[in-house]
C-alpha positions in Angstrom: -184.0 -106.1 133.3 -180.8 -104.0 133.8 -179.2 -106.9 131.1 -181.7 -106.2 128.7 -181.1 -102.4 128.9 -177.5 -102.7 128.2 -178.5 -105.0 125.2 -180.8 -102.4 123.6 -178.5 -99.7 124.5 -175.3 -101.3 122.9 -177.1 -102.3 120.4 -178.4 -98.6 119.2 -175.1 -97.2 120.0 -173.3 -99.6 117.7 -176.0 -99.5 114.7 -175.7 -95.8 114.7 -171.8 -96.2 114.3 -171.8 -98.9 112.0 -174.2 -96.7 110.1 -172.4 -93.8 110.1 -168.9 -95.0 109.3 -169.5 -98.4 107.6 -172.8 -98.0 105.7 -173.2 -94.2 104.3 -169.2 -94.3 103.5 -169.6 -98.0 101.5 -173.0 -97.0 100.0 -171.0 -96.5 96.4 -171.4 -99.5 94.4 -169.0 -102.3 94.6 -165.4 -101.7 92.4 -162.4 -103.7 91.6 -160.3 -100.7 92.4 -162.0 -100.2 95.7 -161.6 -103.1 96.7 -159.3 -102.6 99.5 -161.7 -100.3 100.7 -164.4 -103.3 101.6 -165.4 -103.6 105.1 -163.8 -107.0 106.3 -166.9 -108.9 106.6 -167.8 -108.7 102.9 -164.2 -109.4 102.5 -164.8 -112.5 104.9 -168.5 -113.8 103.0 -166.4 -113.2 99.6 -163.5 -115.5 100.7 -165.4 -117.5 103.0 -168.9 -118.2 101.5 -168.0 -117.5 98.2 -170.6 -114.7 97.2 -170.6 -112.9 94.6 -170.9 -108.7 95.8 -171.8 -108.1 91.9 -174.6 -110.1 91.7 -176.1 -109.1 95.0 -177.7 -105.8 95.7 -174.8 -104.3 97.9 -176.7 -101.6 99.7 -178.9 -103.9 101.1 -176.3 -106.5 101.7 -173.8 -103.3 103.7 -177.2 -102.9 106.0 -177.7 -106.6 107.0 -174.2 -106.4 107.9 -174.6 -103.3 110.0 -177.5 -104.6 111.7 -175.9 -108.4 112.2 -172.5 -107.2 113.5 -174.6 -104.3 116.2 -176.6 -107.4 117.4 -173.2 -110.1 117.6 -171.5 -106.9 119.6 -174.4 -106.2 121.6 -175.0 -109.9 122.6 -170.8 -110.0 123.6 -171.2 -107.3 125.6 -174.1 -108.4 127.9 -172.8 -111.6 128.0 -169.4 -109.9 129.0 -171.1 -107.7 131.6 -173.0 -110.3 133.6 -169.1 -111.3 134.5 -167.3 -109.5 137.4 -163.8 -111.2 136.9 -161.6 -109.0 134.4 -159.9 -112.2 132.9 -162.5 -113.9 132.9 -164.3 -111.4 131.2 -161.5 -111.1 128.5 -161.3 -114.5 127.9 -165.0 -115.3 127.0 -165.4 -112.0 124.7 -162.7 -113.2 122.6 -164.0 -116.8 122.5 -167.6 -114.8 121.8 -166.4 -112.7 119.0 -164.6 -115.6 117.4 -167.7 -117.4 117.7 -170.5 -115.5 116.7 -168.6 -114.2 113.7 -168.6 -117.8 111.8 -172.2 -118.3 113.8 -173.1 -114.7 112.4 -172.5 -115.0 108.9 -173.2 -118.7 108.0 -176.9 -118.0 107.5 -175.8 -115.4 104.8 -173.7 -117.4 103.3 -176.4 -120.0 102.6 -178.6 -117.5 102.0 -176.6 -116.2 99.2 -175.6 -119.7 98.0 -179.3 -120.6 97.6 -180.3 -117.8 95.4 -177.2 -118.2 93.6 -175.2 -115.5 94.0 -171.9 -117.0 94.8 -169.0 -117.7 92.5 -168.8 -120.6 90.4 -165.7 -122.8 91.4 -166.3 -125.4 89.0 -165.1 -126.1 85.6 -165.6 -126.6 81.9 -164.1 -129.1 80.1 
């Protein structure tokens, strides 16, 4: 029970962070000149997964990111807790975080490939 507070804790605590420094500051519509400005997972489905931010409705795509990334951190860090050895602990966060990024953000990806908001890599000839 205790495992399951922490979740719903971290996860709350995070949202309202992610909210408050990812989401209201990004809620401007996507720019070439701001493009630096992108939080690094729309950076990682553009590159990645190939999509498309100006065919895709980009507030809505800033919030599933908010609420993915609170549930990927809140997930690390109950795994992480049930642990009582600090490198141990360490250890499988980073192998977590690697994991449930790509994990994560696949489902998107396909998501976004399916309705057909990605970029076209092929051709005319």
């Amino acid at each position: 029970m205790e495992e399951l507070s922490v979740f719903i804790l971290t996860f709350m605590g995070v949202l309202a962070v992610y909210l408050i420094f990812i989401f209201i500051p990004n809620k401007r519509r996507y720019d070439k000149k701001d493009m630096d400005k992108q939080p690094m997972e729309i950076k990682l489905l553009e590159n990645l997964y190939k999509v498309n931010i100006k065919k895709t409705n980009y507030q809505a795509l800033l919030l599933l990111i908010c609420i993915i990334s609170s549930f990927d951190i809140a997930l690390i860090v109950s795994v992480v807790a049930m642990l009582k050895s600090f490198i141990l602990e360490v250890l499988v966060g980073v192998i977590l975080i690697i994991v449930m990024i790509f994990v994560s953000y696949y489902p998107i990806g396909l998501y976004y490939k399916k309705r057909g908001k990605t970029k076209c890599t092929t051709t005319k000839k």
